[in-house]
C-alpha angles and dihedrals in degrees: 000000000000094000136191133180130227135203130213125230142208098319088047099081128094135162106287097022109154098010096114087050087052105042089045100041129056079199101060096037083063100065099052092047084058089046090055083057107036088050094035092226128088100268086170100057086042099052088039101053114357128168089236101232088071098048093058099060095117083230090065098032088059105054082036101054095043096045082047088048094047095039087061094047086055096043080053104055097049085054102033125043091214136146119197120218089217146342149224150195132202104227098293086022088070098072094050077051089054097045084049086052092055082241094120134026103250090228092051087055103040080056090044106046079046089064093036088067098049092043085050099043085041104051102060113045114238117274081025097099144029147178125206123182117232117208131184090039138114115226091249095060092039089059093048093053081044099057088039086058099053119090122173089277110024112052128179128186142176103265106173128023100191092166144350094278101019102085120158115197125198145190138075106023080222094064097030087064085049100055095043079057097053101042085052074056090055107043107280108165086210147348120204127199103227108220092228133146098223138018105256124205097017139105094265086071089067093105092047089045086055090051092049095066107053080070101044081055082072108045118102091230123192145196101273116256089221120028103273112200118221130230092216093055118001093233128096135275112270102195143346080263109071098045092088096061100035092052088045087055099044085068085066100023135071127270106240101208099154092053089048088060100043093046083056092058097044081062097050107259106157091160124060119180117191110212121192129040129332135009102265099120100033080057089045090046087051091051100043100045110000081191087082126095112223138199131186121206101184093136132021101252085058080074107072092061093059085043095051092048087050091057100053 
């Protein structure tokens, strides 16, 4: 195996996330006791037990989903003795890559990607924004729906392109409803309203994204310790250097999730092991290269499966 690990972003949470790592593992108990300290609010009761609509404040998602996807990192290594060749993260997932990569303190990232989520939910006013998922469309004809739908004041762009034919688009709610209505014009098998508190990954982020790096101004980066791929542009990391600005740019640009995949494989990834709540990246990897083999470790006894494969 030539293995690399993935992990989820906002989309990913949901009530209990994280609870089997914790109760199973000293490790990963640990963490969520330093992220009660270091936010000053009980994320473990929040992330244990909700109530959901809490949880999905994009300033809570955001701390809980990375602390749930380290704690099973954690609960992974004392139970697998396993080295990945690379890493990635899906937007938010980017910055748990890059704490697993020794690139940041994993108290300077639970505060930041705290402050990511309220700079995000308080640059654009409710109702203002939107994001819908096209499916059944290539990204050329995603982008073409896209420039027909901005105008001067109302702007819309792919955001995320999860899979050939998985494409999410986000801006102005105006031009977002225009171009789901053109991709169902030009063939879309579905478009899907996402129920999100900011448009991520469009222009409309540029003040959070401000605002984002004034803290990253602050943050002790590092060369990653394991290749870490970018969003921005699929590619590692080349220095410590360069992590301020890419991060800064992922608020406004699109995540590049195909290419992540298929850079993987170039490199001769055949294994992709999705760490942190949910499936939605082990669905994206089997729609992108079906070549490659997946595991999910949502909860501990997922584990033991990746373990027995190991030892054979």
């Amino acid at each position: 195996m030539k293995i690399a690990f993935v992990f989820p972003g906002q989309g990913s949470q949901s009530v209990g996330m994280g609870k089997s790592f914790h109760d199973s593992f000293e490790s990963a108990k640990s963490l969520y006791e330093e992220a009660n300290a270091l936010l000053g609010y009980d994320l473990r009761k929040l992330s244990f037990e909700g109530p959901k609509e809490e949880l999905d404040k994009t300033e809570n998602t955001q701390p809980a989903l990375l602390v749930a996807s380290l704690a099973g990192l954690k609960a992974l290594k004392e139970k697998v003795d396993i080295s990945p060749a690379c890493l990635a993260g899906h937007s938010l997932g980017e910055y748990t890559a890059l704490v697993a990569a020794g690139s940041i303190d994993f108290r300077d990232a639970v505060k930041l990607v705290h402050k990511r989520g309220l700079f995000m939910q308080e640059s654009v006013p409710a109702g203002t924004g939107k994001m819908c998922a096209i499916i059944g469309l290539d990204l050329e004809n995603v982008k073409t729906v896209c420039e027909s739908a901005s105008m001067d004041a109302a702007q819309v762009v792919p955001a995320n392109i999860n899979s050939p034919e998985q494409i999410v688009i986000s801006g102005h709610a105006a031009a977002v409803d225009i171009a789901a209505s053109y991709a169902k014009e030009r063939g879309a098998k579905m478009v899907v309203p996402l129920q999100v508190s900011a448009p991520s990954h469009s222009p409309l982020m540029e003040k959070a994204a401000e605002k984002l790096d004034s803290e990253l101004g602050h943050i002790d980066f590092r060369i990653p310790r394991v290749p870490v791929l970018t969003n921005v542009g699929a590619l590692p990391y080349k220095d410590a250097g360069e992590i301020r600005g890419l991060l800064k740019a992922q608020l406004t640009s699109p995540v590049r999730w195909v290419d992540i995949i298929r850079r993987m494989r170039h490199d001769g990834i055949d294994t992709i092991v999705e760490i942190g709540p949910g499936k939605v990246l082990t669905g994206l990897v089997k729609r992108i290269d079906k070549e490659i083999k997946t595991y999910n470790l949502s909860e501990a006894g997922d584990i033991d499966k990746l373990a027995s494969d190991m030892n054979r």
